[in-house]
LODOPA-410349 format. One record per residue (C-alpha): y, z, x; residue in one letter. Coordinates in Angstrom, 2 decimals, m for minus. Each point is the difference from the previous one (the first is absolute). Layout:
REM residues N
<node <Y; Z; X>; 'A'>
...
This chain:
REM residues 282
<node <m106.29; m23.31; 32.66>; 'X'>
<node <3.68; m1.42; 0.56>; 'X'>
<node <2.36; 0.39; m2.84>; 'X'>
<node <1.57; m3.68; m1.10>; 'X'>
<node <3.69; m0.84; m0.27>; 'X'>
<node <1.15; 0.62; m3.79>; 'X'>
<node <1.16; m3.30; 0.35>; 'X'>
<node <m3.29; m1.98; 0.20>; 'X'>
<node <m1.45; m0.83; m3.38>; 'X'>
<node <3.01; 0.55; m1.42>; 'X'>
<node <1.65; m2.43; m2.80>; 'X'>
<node <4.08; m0.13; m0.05>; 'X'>
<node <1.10; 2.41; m2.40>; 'X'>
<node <0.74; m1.23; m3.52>; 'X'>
<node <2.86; 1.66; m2.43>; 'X'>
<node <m2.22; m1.69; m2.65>; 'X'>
<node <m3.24; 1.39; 0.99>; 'X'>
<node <2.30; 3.51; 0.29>; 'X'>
<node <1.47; m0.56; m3.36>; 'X'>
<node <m3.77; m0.55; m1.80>; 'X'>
<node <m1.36; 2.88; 2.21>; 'X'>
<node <2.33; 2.73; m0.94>; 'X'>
<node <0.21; m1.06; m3.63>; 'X'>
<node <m3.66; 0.57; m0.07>; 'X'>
<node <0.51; 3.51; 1.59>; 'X'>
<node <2.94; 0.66; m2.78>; 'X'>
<node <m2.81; m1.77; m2.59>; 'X'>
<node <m2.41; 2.94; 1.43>; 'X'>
<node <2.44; 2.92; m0.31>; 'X'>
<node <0.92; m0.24; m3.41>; 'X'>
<node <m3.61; 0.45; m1.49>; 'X'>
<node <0.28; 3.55; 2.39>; 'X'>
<node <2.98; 0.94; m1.29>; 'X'>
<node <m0.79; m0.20; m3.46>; 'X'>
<node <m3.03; 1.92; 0.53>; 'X'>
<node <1.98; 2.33; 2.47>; 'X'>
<node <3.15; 0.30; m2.38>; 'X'>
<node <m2.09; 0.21; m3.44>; 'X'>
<node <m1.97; 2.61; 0.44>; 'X'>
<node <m0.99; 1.30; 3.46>; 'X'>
<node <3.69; 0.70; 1.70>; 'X'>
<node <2.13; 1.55; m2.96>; 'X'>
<node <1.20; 3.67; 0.57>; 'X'>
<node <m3.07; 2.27; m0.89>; 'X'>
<node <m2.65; m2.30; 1.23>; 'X'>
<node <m1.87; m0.50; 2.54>; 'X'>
<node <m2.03; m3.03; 1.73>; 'X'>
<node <2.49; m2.46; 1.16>; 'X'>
<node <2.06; 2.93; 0.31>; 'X'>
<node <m1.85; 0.87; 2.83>; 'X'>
<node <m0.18; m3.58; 0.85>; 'X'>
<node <2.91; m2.79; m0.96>; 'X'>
<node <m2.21; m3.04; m0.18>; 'X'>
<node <2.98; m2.45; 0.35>; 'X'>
<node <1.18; 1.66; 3.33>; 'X'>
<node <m3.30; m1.70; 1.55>; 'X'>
<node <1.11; m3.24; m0.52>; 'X'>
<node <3.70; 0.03; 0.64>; 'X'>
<node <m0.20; 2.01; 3.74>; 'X'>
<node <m2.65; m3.13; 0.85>; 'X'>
<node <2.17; m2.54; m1.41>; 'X'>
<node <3.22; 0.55; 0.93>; 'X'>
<node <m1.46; m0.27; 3.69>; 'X'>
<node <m1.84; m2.86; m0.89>; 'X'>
<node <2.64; m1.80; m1.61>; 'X'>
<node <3.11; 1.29; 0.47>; 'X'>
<node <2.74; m0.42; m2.37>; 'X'>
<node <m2.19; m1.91; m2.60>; 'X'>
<node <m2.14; 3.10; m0.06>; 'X'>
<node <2.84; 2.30; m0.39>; 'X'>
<node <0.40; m2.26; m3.28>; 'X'>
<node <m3.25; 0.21; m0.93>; 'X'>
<node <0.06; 3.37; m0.18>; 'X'>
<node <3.31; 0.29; m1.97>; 'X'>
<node <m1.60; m2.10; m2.51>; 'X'>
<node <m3.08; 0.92; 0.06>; 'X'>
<node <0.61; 3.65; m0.60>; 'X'>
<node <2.93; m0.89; m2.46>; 'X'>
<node <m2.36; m2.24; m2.33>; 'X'>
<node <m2.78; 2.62; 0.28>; 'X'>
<node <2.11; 2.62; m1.48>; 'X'>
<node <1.49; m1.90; m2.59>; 'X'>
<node <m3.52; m1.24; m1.25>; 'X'>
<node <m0.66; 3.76; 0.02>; 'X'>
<node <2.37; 0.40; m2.29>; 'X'>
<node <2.83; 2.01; 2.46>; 'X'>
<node <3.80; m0.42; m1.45>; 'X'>
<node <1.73; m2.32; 1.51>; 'X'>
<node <2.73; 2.19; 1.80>; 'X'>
<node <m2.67; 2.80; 1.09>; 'X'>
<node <m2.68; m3.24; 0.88>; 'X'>
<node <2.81; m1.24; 2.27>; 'X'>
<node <0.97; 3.05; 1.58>; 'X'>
<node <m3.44; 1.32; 0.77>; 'X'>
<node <m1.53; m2.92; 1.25>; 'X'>
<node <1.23; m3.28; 1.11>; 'X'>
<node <2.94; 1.85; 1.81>; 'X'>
<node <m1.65; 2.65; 1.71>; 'X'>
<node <m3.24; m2.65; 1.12>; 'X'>
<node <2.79; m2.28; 1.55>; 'X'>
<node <2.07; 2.14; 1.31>; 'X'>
<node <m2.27; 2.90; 1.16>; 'X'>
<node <m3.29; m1.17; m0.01>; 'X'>
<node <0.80; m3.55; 1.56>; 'X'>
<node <3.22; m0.48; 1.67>; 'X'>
<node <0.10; 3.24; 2.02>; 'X'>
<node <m3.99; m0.21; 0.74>; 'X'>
<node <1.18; m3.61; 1.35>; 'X'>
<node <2.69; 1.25; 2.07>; 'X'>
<node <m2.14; 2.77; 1.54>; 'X'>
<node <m3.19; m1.71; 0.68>; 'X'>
<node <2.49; m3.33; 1.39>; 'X'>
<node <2.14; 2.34; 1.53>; 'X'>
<node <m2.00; 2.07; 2.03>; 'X'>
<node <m1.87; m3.59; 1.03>; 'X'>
<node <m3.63; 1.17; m1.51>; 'X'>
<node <m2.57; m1.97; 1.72>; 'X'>
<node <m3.09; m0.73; m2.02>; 'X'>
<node <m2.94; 0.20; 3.17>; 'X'>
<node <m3.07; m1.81; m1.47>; 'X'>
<node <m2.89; 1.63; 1.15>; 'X'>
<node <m1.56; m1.59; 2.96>; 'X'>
<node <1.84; m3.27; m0.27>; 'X'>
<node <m0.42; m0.74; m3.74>; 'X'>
<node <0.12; 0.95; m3.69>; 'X'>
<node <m3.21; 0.35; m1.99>; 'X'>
<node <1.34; m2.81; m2.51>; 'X'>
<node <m0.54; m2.15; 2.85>; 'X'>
<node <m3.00; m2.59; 0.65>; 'X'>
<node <m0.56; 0.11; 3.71>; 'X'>
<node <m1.59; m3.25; 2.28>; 'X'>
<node <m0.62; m0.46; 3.25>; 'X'>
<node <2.70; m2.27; 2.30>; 'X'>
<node <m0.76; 0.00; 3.88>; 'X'>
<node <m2.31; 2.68; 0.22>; 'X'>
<node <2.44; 2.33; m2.11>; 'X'>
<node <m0.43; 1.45; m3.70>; 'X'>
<node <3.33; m0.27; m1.55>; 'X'>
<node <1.63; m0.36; m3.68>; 'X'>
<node <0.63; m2.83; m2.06>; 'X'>
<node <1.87; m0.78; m2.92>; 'X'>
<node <m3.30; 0.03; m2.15>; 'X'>
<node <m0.02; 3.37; m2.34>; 'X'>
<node <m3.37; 1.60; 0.58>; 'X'>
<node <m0.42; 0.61; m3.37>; 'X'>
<node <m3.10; 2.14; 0.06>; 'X'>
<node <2.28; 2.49; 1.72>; 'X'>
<node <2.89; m0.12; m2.09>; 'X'>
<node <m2.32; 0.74; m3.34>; 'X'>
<node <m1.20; 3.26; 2.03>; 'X'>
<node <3.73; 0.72; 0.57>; 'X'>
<node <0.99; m0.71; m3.28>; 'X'>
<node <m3.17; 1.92; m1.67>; 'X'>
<node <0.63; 3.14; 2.23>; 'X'>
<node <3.51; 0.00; m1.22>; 'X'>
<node <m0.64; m0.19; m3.58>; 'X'>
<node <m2.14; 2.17; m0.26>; 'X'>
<node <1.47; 2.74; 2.27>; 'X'>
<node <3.30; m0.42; m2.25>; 'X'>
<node <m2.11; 0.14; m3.57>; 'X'>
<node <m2.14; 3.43; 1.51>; 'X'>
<node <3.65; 1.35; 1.07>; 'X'>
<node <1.54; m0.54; m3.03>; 'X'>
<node <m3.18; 0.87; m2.27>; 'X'>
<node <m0.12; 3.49; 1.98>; 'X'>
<node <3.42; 0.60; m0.22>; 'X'>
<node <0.40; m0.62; m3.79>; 'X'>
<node <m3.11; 2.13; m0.40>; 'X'>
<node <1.26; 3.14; 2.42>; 'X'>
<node <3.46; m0.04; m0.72>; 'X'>
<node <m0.59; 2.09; m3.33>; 'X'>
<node <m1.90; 2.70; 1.64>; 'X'>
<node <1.77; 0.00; 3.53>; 'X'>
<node <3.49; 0.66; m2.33>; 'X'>
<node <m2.27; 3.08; m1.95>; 'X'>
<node <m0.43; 1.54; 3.19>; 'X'>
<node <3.44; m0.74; 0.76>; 'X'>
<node <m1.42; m2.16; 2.93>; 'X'>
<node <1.57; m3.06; m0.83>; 'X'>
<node <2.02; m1.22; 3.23>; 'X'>
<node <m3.45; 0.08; 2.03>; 'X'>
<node <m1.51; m2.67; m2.40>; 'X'>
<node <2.31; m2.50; 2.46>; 'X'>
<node <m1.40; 1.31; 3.29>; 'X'>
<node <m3.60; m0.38; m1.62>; 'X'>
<node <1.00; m3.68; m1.41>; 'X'>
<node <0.75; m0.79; 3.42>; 'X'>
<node <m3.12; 0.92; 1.10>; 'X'>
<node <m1.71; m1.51; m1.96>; 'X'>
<node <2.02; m3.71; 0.97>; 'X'>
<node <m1.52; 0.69; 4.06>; 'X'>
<node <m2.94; m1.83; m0.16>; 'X'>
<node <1.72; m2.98; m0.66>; 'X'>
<node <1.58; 0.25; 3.32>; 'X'>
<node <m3.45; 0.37; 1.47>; 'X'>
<node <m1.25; m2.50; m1.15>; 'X'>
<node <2.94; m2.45; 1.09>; 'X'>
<node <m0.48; 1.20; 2.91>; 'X'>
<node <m3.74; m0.70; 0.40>; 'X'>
<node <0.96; m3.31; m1.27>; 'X'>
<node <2.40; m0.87; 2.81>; 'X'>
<node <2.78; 0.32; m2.29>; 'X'>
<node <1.84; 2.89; 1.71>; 'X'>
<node <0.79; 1.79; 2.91>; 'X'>
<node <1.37; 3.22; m0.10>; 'X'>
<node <2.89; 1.01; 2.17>; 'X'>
<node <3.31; 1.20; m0.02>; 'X'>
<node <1.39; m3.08; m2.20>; 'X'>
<node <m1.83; 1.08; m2.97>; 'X'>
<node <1.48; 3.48; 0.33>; 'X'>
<node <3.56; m1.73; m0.14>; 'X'>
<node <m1.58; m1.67; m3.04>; 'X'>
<node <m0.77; 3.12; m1.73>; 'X'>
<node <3.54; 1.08; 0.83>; 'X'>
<node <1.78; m2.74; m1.46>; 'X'>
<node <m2.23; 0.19; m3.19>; 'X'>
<node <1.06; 3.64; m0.16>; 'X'>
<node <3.80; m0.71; 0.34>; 'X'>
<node <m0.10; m2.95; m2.36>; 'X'>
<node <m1.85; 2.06; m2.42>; 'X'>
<node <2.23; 2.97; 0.19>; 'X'>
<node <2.94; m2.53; m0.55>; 'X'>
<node <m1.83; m1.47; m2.98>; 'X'>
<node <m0.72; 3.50; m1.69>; 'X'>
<node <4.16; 0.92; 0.11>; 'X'>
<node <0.82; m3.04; m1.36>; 'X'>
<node <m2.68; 0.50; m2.63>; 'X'>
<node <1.03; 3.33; m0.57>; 'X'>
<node <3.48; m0.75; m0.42>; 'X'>
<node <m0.78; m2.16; m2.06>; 'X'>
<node <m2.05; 2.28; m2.39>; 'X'>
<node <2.78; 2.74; 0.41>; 'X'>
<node <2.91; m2.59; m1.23>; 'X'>
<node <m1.21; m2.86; m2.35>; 'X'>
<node <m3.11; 2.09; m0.55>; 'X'>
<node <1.68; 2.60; m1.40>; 'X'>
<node <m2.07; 2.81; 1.55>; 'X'>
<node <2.71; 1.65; 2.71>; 'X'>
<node <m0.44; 1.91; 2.93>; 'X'>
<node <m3.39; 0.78; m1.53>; 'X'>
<node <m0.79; m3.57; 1.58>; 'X'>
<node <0.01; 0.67; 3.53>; 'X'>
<node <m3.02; 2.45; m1.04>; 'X'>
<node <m2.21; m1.12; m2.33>; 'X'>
<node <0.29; m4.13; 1.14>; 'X'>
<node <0.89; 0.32; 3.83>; 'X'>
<node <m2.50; 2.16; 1.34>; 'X'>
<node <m3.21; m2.02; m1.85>; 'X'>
<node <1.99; m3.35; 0.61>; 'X'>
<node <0.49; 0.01; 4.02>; 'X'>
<node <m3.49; 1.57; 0.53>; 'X'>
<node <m1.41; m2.34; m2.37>; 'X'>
<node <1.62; m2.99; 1.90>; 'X'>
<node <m0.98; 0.99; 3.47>; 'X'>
<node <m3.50; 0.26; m0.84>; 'X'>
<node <m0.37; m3.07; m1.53>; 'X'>
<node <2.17; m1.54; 2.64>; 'X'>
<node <m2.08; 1.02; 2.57>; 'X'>
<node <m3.08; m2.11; m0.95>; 'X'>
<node <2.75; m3.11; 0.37>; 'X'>
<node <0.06; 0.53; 3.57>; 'X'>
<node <m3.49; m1.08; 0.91>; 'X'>
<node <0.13; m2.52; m2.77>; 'X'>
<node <2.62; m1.53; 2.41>; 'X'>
<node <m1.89; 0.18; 2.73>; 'X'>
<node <m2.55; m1.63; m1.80>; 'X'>
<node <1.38; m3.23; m1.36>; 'X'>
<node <3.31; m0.41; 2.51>; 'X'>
<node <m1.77; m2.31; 2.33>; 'X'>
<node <m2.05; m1.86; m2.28>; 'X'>
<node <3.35; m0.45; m1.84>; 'X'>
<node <1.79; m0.99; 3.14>; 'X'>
<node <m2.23; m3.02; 1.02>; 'X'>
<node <0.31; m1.09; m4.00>; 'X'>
<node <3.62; m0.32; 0.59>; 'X'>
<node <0.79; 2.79; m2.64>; 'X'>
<node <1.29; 2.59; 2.18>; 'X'>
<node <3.86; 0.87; m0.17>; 'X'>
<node <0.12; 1.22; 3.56>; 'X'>
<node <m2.65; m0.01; 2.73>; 'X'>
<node <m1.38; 3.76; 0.57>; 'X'>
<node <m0.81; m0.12; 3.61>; 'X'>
């Protein structure tokens, strides 16, 4: 099978189809950060604290969508606190500033920086409808749909088991004093969502993802001192900070992180030929 040129299918890119996609990515982080930031992430819990829902959707769409989704995560995470009832100075300091900043802006220049290439497996992504031209199978700009919903599906639900385990373990994992390995289990727990990507045609694995996983691990890191700082200075709590939030806020960001990166791999070129992609990823 030959791969196609990125550039067949593919509709100009559009700043307003940009704009309406990453506001609907901002739209879908604050309903996760309410739920993340009401409940599930404070100090003493568990869940979300194993697994920062928000951090999904701002890795994906700040590659995606570039500066607009560097907004929508400011926002998005900003507007989900306050609904959650944070203060405004603490709301500010733990979560717009930190997403943009941490989460966003330095993910951007790492993944840019290092000139990530997203390698569709076999030629195409598994939101694409394929037809035959000349004897060849190759992608249009029609979204197989029936593929996406499996995507989409596998996601969900691998996120709501994670969580659901998480929030259910936490207590007893922190009895035995066992708490850090609830993130390696959450993580676990996230693989089959890679598998099946891949067995979609979604993903290939190879040394770009590892870069990935890299970046989302320096971004996160980034994310949890300014979080932490945060906590210690508006938040009142001190040096006690960089213990009790840190720790449970990088971890909690790299896992959930993590499932972003196939999530990219899945929707980047389906994205691409809809003219919604900030920068091409091959």
């Amino acid at each position: 099978m030959m791969a196609v040129s990125a550039e067949v299918y593919t509709r100009p890119r559009s700043q307003t189809r940009l704009m309406v996609a990453s506001a609907v990515w901002g739209a879908i982080i604050i309903p996760l950060a309410i739920l993340s930031s009401s409940f599930l992430s404070i100090p003493g819990a568990f869940g979300a604290g194993y697994f920062w829902l928000p951090q999904i959707m701002m890795v994906s769409g700040v590659v995606f969508f570039g500066p607009w989704g560097m907004l929508a995560a400011a926002v998005g995470t900003f507007l989900g606190g306050m609904f959650a009832g944070s203060p405004l100075a603490i709301n500010i300091g733990q979560n717009p500033i930190p997403a943009f900043l941490g989460n966003t802006f330095l993910f951007y220049i790492l993944w840019f920086g290092y000139k990530y290439k997203v390698h569709i497996w076999e030629g195409y992504s598994n939101g694409l409808a394929i037809k035959v031209v000349g004897g060849e199978r190759r992608p249009t700009a029609e979204v197989n749909w029936s593929r996406v919903a499996v995507t989409g599906i596998v996601f969900a639900l691998t996120i709501v088991f994670a969580v659901v385990v998480g929030f259910k373990l936490g207590p007893y994992l922190d009895a035995m004093g066992l708490k850090a390995w609830g993130y390696p289990l959450i993580f676990l727990l996230t693989l089959p969502w890679w598998w099946v990507i891949k067995q979609l045609g979604g993903l290939r694995v190879d040394g770009y993802i590892v870069l990935a996983l890299i970046a989302v691990i320096v971004s996160s890191i980034a994310s949890a001192a300014l979080g932490a700082f945060a906590w210690q200075t508006v938040g009142g709590m001190g040096a006690s900070a960089w213990v009790v939030v840190f720790p449970g806020w990088a971890l909690g960001d790299i896992v959930a992180g993590s499932l972003g990166i196939p999530l990219i791999w899945s929707f980047a070129d389906v994205l691409e030929r809809k003219g919604m992609l900030w920068r091409p990823l091959r």
